[in-house]
PDB file with one MODEL, atoms N, CA, C and O in Angstrom:
MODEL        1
ATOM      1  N   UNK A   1      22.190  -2.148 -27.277  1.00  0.00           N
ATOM      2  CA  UNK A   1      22.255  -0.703 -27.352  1.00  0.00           C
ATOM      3  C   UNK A   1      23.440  -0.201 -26.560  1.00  0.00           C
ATOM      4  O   UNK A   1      23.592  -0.615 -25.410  1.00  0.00           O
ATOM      5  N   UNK A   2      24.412   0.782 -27.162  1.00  0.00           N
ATOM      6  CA  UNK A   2      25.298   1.171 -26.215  1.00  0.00           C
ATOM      7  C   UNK A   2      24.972   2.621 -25.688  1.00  0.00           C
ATOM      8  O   UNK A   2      25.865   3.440 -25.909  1.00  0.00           O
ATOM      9  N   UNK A   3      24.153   2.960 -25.207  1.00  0.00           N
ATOM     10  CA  UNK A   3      23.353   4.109 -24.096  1.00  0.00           C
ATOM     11  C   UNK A   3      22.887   3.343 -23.026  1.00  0.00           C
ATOM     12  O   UNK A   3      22.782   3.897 -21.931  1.00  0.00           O
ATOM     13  N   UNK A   4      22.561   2.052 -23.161  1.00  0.00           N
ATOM     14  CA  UNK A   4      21.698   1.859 -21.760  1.00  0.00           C
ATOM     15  C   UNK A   4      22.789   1.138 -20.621  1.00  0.00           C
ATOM     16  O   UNK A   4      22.313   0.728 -19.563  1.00  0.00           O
ATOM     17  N   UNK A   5      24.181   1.012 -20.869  1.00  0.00           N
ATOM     18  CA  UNK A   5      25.621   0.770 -20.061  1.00  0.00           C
ATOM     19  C   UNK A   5      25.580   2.052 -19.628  1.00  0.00           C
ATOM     20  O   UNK A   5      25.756   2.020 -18.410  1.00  0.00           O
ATOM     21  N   UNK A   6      25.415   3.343 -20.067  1.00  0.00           N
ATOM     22  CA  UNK A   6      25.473   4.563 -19.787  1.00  0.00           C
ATOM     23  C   UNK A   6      24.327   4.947 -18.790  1.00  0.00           C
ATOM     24  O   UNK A   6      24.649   5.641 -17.826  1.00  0.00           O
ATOM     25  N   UNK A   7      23.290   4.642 -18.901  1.00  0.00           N
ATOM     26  CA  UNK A   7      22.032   4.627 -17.939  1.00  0.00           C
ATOM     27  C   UNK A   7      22.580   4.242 -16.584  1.00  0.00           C
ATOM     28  O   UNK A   7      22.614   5.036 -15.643  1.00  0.00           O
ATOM     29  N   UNK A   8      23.036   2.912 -16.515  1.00  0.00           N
ATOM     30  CA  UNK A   8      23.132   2.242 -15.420  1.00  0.00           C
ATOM     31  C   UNK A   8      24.500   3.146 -14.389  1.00  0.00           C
ATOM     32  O   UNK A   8      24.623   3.400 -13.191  1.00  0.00           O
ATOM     33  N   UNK A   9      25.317   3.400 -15.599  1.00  0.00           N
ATOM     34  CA  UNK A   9      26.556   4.108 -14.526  1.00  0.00           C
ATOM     35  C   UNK A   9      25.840   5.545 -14.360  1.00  0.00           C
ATOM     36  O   UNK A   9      26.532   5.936 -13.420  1.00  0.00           O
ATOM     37  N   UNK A  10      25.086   6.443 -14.566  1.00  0.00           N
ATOM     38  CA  UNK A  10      24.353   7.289 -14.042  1.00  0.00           C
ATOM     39  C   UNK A  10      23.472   7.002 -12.931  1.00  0.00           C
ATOM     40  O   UNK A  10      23.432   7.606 -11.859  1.00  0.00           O
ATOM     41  N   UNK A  11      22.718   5.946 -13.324  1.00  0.00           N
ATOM     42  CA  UNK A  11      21.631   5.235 -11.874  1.00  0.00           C
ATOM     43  C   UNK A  11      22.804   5.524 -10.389  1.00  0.00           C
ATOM     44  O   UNK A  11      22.668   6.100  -9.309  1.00  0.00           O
ATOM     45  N   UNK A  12      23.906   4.799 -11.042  1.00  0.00           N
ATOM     46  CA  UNK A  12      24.852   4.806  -9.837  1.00  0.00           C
ATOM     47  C   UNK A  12      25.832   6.000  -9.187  1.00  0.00           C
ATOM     48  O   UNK A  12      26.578   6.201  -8.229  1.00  0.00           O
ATOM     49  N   UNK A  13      25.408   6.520 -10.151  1.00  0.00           N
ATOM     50  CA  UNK A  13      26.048   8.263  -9.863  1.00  0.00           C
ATOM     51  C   UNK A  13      24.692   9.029  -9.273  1.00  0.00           C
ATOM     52  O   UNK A  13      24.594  10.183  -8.857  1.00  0.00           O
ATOM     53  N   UNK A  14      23.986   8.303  -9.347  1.00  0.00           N
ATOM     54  CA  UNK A  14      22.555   9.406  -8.332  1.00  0.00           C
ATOM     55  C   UNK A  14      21.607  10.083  -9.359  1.00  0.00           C
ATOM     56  O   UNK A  14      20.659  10.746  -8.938  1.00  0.00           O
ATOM     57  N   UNK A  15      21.805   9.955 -10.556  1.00  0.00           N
ATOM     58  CA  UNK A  15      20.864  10.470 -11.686  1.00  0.00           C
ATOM     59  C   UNK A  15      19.309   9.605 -11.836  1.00  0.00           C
ATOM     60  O   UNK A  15      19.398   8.392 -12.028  1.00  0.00           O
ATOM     61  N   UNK A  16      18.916   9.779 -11.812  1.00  0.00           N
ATOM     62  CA  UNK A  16      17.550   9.051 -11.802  1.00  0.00           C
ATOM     63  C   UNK A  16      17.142   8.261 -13.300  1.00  0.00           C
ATOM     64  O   UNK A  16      16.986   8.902 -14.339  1.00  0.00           O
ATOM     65  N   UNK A  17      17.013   6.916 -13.224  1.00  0.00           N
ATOM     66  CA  UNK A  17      17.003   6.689 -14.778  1.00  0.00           C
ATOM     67  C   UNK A  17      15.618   7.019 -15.855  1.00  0.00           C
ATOM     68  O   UNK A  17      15.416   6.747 -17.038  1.00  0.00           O
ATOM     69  N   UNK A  18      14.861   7.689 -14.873  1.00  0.00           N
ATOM     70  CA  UNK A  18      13.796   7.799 -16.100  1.00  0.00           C
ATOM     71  C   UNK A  18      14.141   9.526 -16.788  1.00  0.00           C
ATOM     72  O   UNK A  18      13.818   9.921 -17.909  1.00  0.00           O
ATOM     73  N   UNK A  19      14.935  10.375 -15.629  1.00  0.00           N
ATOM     74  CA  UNK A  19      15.611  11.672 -16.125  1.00  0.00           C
ATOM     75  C   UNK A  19      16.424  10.905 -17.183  1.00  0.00           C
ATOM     76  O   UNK A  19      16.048  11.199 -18.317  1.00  0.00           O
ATOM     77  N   UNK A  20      17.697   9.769 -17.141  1.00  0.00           N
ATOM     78  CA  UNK A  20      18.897   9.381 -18.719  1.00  0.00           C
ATOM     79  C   UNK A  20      17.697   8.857 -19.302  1.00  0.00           C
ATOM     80  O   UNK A  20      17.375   9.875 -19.916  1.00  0.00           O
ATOM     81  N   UNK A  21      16.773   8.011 -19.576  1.00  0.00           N
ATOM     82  CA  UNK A  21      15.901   7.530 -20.744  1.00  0.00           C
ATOM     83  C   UNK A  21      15.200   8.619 -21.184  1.00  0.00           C
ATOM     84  O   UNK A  21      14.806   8.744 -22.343  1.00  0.00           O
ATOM     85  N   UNK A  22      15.031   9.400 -20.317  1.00  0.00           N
ATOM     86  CA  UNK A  22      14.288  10.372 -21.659  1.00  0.00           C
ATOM     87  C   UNK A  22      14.828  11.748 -22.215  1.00  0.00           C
ATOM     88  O   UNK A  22      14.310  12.389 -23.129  1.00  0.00           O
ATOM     89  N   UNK A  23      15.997  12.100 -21.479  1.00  0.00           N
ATOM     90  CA  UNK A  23      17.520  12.719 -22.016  1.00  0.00           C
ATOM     91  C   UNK A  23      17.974  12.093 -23.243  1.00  0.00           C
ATOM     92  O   UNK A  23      18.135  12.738 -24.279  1.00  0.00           O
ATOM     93  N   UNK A  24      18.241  10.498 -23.117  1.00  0.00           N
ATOM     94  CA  UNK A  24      19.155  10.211 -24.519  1.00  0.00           C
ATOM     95  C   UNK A  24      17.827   9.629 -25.094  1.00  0.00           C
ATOM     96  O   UNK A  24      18.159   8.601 -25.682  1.00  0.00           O
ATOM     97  N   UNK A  25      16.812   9.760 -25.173  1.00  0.00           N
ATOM     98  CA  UNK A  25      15.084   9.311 -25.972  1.00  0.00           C
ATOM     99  C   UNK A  25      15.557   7.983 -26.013  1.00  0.00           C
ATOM    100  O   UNK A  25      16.148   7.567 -27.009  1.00  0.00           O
ATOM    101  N   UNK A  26      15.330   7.203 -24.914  1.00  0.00           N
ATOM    102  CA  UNK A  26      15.420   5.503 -25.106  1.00  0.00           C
ATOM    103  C   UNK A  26      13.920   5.390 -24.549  1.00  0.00           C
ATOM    104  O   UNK A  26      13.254   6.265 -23.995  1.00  0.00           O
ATOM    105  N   UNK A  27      13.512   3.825 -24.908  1.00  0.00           N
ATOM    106  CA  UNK A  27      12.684   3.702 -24.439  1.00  0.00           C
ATOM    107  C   UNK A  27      13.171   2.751 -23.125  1.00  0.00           C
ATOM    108  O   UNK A  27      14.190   2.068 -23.031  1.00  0.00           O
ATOM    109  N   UNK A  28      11.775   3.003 -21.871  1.00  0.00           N
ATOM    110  CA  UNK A  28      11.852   2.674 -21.203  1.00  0.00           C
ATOM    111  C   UNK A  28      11.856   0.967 -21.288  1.00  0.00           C
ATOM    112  O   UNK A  28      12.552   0.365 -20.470  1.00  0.00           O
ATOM    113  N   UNK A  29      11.112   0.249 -22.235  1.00  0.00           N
ATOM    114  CA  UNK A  29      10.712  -0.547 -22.198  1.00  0.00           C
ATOM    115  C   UNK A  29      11.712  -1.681 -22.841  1.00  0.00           C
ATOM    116  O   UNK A  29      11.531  -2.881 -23.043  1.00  0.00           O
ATOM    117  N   UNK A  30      12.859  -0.810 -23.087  1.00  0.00           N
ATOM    118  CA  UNK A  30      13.877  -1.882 -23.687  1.00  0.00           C
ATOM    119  C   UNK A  30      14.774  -2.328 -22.224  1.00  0.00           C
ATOM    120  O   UNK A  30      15.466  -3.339 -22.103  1.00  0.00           O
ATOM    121  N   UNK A  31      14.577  -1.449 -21.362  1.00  0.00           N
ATOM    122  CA  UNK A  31      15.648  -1.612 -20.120  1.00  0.00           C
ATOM    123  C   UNK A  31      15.636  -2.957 -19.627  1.00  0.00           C
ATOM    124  O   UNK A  31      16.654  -3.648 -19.680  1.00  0.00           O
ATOM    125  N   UNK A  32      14.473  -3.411 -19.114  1.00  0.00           N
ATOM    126  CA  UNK A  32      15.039  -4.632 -18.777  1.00  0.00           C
ATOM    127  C   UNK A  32      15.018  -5.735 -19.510  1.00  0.00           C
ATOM    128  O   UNK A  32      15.377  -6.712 -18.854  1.00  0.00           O
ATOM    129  N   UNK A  33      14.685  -6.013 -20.826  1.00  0.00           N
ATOM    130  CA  UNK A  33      15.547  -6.591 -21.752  1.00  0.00           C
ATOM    131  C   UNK A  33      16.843  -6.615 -21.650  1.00  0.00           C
ATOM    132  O   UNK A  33      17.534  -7.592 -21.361  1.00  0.00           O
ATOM    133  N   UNK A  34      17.249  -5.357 -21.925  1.00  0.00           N
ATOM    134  CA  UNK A  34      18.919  -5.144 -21.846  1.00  0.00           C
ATOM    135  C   UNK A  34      19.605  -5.700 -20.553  1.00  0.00           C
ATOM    136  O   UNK A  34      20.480  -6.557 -20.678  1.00  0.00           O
ATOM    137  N   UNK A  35      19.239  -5.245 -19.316  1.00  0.00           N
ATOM    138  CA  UNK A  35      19.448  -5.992 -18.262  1.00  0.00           C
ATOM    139  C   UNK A  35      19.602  -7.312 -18.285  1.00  0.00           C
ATOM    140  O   UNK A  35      20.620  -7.781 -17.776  1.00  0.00           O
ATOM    141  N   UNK A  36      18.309  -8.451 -19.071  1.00  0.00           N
ATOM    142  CA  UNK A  36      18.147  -9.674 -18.850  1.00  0.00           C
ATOM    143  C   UNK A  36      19.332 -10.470 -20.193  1.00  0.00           C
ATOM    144  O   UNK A  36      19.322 -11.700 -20.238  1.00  0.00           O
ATOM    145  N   UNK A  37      20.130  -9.814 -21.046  1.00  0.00           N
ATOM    146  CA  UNK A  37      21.357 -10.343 -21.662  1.00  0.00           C
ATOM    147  C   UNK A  37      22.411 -10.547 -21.110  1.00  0.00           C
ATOM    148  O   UNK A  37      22.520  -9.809 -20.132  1.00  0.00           O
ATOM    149  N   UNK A  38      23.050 -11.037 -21.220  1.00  0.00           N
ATOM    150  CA  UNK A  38      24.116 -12.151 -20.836  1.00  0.00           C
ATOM    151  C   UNK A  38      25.065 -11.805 -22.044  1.00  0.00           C
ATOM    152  O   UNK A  38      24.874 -11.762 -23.259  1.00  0.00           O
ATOM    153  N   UNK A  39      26.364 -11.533 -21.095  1.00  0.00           N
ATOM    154  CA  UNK A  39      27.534 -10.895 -22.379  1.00  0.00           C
ATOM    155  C   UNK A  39      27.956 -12.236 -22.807  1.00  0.00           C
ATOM    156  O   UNK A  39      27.605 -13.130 -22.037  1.00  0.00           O
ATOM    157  N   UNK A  40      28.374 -12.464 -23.457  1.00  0.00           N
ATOM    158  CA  UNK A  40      29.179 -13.600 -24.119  1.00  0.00           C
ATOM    159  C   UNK A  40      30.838 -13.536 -23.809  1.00  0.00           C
ATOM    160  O   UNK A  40      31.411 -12.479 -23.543  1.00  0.00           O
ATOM    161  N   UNK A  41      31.268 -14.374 -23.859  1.00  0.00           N
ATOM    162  CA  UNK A  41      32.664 -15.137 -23.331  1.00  0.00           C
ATOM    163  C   UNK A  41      33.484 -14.409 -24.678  1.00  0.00           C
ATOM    164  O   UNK A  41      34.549 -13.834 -24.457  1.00  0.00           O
ATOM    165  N   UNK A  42      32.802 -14.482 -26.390  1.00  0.00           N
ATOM    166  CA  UNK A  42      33.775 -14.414 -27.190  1.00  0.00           C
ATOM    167  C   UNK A  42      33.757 -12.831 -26.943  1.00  0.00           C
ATOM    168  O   UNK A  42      34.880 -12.360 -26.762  1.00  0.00           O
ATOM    169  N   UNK A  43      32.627 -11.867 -26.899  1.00  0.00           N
ATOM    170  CA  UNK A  43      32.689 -10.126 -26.764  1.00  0.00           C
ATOM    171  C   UNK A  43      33.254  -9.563 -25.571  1.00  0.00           C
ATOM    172  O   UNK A  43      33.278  -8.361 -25.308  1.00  0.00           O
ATOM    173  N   UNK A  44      33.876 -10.845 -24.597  1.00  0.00           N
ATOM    174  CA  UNK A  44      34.605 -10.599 -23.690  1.00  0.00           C
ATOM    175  C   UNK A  44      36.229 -10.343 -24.010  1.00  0.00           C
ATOM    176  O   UNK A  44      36.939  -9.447 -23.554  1.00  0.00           O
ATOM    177  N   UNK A  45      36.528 -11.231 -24.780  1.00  0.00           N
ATOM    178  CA  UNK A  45      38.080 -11.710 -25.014  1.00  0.00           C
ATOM    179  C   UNK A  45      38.080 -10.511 -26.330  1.00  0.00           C
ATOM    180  O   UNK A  45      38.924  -9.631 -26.495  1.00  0.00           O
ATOM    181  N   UNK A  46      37.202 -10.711 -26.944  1.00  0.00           N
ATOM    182  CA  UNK A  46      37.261  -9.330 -28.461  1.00  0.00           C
ATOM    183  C   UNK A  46      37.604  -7.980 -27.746  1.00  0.00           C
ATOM    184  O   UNK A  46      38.374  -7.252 -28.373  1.00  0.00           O
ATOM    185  N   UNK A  47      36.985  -7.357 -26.070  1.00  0.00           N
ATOM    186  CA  UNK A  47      37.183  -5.729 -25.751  1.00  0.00           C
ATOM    187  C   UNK A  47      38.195  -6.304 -25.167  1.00  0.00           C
ATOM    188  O   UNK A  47      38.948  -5.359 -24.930  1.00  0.00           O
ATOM    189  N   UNK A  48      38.981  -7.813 -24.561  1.00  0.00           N
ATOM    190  CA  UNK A  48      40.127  -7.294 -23.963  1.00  0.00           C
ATOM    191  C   UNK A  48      41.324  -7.040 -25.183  1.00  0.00           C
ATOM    192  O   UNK A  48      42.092  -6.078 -25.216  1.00  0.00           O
ATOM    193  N   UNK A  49      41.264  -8.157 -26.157  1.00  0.00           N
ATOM    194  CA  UNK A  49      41.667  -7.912 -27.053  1.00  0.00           C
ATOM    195  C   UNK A  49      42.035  -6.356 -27.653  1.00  0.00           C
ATOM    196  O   UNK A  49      43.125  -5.813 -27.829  1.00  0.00           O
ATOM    197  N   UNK A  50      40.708  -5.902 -27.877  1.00  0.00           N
ATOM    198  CA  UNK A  50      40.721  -3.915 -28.314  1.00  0.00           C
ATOM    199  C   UNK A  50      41.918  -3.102 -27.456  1.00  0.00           C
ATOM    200  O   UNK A  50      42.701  -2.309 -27.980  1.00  0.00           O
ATOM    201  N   UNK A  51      41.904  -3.408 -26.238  1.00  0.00           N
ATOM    202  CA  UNK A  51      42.075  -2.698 -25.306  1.00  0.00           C
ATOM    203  C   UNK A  51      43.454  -2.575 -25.312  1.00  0.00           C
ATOM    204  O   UNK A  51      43.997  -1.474 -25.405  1.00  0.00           O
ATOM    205  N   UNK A  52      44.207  -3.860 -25.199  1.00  0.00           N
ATOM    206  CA  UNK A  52      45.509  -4.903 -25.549  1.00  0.00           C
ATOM    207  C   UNK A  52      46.154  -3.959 -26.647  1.00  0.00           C
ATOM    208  O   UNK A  52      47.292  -3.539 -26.435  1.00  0.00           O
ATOM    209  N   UNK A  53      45.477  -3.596 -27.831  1.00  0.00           N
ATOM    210  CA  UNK A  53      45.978  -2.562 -29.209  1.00  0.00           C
ATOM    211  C   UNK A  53      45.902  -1.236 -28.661  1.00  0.00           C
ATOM    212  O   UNK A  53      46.754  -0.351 -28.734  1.00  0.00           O
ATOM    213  N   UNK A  54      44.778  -1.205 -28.104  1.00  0.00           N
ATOM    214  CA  UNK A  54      44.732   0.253 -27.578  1.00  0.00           C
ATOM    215  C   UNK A  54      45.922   0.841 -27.360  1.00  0.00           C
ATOM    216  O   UNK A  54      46.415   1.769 -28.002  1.00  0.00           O
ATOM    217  N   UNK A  55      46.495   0.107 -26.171  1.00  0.00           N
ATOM    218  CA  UNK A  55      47.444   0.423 -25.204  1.00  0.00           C
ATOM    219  C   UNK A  55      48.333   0.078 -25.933  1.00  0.00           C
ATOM    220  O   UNK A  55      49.312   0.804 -25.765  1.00  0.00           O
ATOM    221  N   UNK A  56      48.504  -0.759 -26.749  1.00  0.00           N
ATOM    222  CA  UNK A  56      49.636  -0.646 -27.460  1.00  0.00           C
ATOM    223  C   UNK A  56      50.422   0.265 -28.667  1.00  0.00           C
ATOM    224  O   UNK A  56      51.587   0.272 -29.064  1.00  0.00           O
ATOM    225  N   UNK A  57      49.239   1.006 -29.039  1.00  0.00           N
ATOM    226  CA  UNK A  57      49.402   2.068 -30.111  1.00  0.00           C
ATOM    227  C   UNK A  57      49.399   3.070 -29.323  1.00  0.00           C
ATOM    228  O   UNK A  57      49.768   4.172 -29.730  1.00  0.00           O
ATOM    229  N   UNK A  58      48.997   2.881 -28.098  1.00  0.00           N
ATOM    230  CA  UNK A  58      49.505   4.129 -26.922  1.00  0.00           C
ATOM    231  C   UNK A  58      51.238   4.515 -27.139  1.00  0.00           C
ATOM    232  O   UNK A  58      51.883   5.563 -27.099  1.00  0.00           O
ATOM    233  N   UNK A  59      51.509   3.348 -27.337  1.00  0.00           N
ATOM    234  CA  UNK A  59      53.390   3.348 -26.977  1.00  0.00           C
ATOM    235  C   UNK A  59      53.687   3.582 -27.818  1.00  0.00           C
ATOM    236  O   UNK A  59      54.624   2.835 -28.101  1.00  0.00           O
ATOM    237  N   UNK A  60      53.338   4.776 -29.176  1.00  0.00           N
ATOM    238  CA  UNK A  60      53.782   4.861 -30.794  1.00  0.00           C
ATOM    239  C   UNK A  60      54.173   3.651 -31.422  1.00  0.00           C
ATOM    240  O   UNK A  60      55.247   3.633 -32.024  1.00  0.00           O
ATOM    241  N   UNK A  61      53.209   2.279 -31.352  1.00  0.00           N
ATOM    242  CA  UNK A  61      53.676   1.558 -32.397  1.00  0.00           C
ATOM    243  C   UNK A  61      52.709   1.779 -33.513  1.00  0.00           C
ATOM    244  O   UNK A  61      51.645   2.319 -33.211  1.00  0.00           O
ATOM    245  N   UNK A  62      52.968   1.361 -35.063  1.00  0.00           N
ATOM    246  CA  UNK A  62      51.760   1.854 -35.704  1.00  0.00           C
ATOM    247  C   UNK A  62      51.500   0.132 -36.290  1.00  0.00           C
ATOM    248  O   UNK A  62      52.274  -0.762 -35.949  1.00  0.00           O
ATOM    249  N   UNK A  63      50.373  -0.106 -37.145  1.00  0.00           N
ATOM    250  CA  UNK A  63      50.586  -1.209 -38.342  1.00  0.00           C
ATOM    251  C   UNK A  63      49.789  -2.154 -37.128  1.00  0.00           C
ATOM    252  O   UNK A  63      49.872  -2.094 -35.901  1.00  0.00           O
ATOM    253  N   UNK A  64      49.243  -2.759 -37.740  1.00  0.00           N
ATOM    254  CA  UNK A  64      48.417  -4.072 -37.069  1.00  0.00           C
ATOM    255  C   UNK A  64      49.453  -5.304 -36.364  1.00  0.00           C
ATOM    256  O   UNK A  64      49.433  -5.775 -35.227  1.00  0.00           O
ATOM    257  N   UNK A  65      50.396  -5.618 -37.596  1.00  0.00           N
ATOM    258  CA  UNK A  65      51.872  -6.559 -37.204  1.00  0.00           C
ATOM    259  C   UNK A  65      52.133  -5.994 -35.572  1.00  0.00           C
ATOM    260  O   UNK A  65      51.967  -6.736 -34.604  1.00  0.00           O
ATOM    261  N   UNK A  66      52.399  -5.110 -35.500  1.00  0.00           N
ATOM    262  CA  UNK A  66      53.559  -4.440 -34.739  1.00  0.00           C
ATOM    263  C   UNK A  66      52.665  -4.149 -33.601  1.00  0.00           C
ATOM    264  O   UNK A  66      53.330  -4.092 -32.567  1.00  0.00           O
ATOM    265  N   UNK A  67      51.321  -3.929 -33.389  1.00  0.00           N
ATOM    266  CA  UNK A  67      50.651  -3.857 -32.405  1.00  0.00           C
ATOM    267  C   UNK A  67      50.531  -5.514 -31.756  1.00  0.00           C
ATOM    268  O   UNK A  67      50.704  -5.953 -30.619  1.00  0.00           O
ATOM    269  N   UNK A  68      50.177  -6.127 -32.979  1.00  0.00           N
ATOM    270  CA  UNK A  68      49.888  -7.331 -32.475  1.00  0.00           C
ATOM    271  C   UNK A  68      50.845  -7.794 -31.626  1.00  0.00           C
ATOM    272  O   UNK A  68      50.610  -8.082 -30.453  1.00  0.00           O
ATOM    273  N   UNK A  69      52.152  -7.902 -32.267  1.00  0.00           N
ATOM    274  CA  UNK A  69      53.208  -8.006 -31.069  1.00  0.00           C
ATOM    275  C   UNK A  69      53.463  -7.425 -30.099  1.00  0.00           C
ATOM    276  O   UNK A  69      54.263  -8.102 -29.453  1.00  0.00           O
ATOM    277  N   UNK A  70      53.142  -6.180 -29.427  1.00  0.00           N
ATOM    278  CA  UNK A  70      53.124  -5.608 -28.632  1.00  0.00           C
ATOM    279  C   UNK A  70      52.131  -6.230 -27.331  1.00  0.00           C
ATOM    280  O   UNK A  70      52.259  -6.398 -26.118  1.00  0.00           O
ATOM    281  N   UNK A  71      51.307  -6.406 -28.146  1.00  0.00           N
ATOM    282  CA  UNK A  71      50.033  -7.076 -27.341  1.00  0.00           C
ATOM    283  C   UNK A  71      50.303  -8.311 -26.830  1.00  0.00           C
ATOM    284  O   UNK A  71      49.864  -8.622 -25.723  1.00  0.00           O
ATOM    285  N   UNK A  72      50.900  -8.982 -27.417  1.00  0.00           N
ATOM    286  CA  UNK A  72      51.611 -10.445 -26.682  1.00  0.00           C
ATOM    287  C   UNK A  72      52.286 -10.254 -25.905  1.00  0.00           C
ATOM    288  O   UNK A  72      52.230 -11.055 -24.972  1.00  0.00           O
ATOM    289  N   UNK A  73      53.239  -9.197 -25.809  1.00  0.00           N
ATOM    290  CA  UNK A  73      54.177  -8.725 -24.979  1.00  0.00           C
ATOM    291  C   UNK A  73      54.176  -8.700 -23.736  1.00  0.00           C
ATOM    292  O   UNK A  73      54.866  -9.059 -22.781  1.00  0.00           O
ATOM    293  N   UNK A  74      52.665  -7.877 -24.112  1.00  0.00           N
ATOM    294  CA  UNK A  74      51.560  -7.565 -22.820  1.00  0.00           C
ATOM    295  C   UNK A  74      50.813  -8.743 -22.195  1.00  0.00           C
ATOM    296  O   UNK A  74      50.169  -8.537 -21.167  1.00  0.00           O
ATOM    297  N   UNK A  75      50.850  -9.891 -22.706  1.00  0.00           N
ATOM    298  CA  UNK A  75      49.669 -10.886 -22.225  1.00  0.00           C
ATOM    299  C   UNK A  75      49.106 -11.206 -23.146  1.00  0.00           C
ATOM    300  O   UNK A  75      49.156 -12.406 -23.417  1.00  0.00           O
ATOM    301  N   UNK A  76      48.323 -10.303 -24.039  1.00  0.00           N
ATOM    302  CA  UNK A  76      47.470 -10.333 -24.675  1.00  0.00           C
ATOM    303  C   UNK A  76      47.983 -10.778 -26.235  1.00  0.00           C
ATOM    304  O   UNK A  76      48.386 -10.066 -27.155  1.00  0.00           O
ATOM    305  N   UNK A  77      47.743 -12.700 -26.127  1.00  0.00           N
ATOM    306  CA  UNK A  77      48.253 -13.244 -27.849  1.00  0.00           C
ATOM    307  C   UNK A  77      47.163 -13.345 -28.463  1.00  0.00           C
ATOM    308  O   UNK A  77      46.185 -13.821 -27.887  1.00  0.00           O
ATOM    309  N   UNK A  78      47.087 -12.829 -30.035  1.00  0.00           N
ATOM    310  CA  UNK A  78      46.036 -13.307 -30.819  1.00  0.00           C
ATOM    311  C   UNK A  78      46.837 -13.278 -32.057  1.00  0.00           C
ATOM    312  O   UNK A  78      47.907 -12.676 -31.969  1.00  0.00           O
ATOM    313  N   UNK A  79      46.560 -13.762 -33.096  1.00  0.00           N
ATOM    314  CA  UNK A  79      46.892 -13.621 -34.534  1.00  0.00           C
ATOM    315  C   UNK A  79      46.851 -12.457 -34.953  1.00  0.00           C
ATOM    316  O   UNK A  79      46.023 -11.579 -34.711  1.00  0.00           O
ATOM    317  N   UNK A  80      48.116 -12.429 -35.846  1.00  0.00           N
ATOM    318  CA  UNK A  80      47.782 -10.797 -36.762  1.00  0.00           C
ATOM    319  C   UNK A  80      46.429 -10.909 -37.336  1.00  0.00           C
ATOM    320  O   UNK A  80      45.679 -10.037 -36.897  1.00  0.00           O
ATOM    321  N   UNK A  81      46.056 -11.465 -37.920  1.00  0.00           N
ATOM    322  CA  UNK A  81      44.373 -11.568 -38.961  1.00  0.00           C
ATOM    323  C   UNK A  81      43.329 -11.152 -37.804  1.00  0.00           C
ATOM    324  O   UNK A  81      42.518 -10.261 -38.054  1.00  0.00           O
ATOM    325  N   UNK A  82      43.334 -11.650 -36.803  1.00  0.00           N
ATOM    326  CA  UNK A  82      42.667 -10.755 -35.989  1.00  0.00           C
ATOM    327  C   UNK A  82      42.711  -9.368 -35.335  1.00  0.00           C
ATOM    328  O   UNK A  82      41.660  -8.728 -35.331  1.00  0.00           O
ATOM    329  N   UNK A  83      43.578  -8.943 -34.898  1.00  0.00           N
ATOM    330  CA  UNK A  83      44.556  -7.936 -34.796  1.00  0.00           C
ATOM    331  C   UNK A  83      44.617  -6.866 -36.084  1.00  0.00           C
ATOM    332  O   UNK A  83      44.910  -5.686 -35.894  1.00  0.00           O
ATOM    333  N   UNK A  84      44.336  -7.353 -37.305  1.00  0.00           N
ATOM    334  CA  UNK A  84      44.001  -6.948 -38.717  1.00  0.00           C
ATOM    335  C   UNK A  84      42.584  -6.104 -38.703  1.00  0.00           C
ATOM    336  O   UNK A  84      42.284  -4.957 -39.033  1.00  0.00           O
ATOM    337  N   UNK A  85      41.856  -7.231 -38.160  1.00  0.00           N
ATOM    338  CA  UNK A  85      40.473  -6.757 -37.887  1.00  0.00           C
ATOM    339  C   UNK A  85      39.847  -6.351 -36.872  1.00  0.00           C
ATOM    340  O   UNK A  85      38.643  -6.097 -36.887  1.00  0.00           O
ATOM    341  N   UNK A  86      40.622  -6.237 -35.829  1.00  0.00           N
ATOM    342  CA  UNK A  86      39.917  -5.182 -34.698  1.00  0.00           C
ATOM    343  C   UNK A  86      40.568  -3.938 -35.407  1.00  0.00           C
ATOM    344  O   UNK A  86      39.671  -3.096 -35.433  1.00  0.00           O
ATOM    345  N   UNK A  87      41.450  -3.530 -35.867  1.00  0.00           N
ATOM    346  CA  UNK A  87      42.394  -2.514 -36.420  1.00  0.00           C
ATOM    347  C   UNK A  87      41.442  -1.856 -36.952  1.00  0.00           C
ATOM    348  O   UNK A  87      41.024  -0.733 -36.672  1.00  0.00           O
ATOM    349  N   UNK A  88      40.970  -2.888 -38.051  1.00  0.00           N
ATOM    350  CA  UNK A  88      40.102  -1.850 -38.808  1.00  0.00           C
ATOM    351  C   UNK A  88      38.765  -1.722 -38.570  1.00  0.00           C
ATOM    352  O   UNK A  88      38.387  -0.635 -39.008  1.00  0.00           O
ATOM    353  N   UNK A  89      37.889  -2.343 -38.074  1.00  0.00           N
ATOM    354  CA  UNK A  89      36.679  -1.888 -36.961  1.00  0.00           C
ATOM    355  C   UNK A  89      36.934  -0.615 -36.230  1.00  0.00           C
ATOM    356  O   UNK A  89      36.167   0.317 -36.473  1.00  0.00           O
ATOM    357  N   UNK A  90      37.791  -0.454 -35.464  1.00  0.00           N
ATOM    358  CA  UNK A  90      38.112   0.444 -34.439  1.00  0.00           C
ATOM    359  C   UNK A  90      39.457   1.763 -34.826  1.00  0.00           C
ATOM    360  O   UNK A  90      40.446   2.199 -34.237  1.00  0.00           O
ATOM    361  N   UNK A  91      38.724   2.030 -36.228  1.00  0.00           N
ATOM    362  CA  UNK A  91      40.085   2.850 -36.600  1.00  0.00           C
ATOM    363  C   UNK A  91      39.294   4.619 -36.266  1.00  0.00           C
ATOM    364  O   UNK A  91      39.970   5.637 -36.420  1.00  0.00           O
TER     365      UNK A  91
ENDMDL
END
């Protein structure tokens, strides 16, 4: 769920989390589930990846090619075909 990342940085801003669970209608009972997941290594390298284009279409480049290279530039190498497809996920 992407609300209950949002829970937790409120917990830590002083908001009380049963005030955000029943503000954004979550249930309580998914929380520590969510807590007890474990991000994965590949949804790690995929948001730095995002991030890598982000910032790179920050700098007016446009086209997946042309980001992608940008992104290497930066650190961040992956294939255009991937770079293809965060593009278009995240358009």
């Amino acid at each position: 769920m992407f609300f209950y990342p949002l829970v937790s940085v409120l917990a830590t801003e002083g908001v009380p989390v049963a005030v955000s669970l029943r503000v954004l209608k979550l249930s309580p009972a998914l929380l520590p589930c969510w807590r007890k997941q474990q991000v994965a290594t590949s949804e790690l390298v995929e948001v730095s990846r995002a991030n890598a284009l982000f910032r790179a279409h920050d700098d007016g480049a446009y086209g997946y090619r042309l980001l992608a290279d940008d992104a290497a530039d930066s650190g961040e190498v992956m294939c255009r075909w991937t770079a293809w497809r965060i593009c278009r996920v995240d358009r």
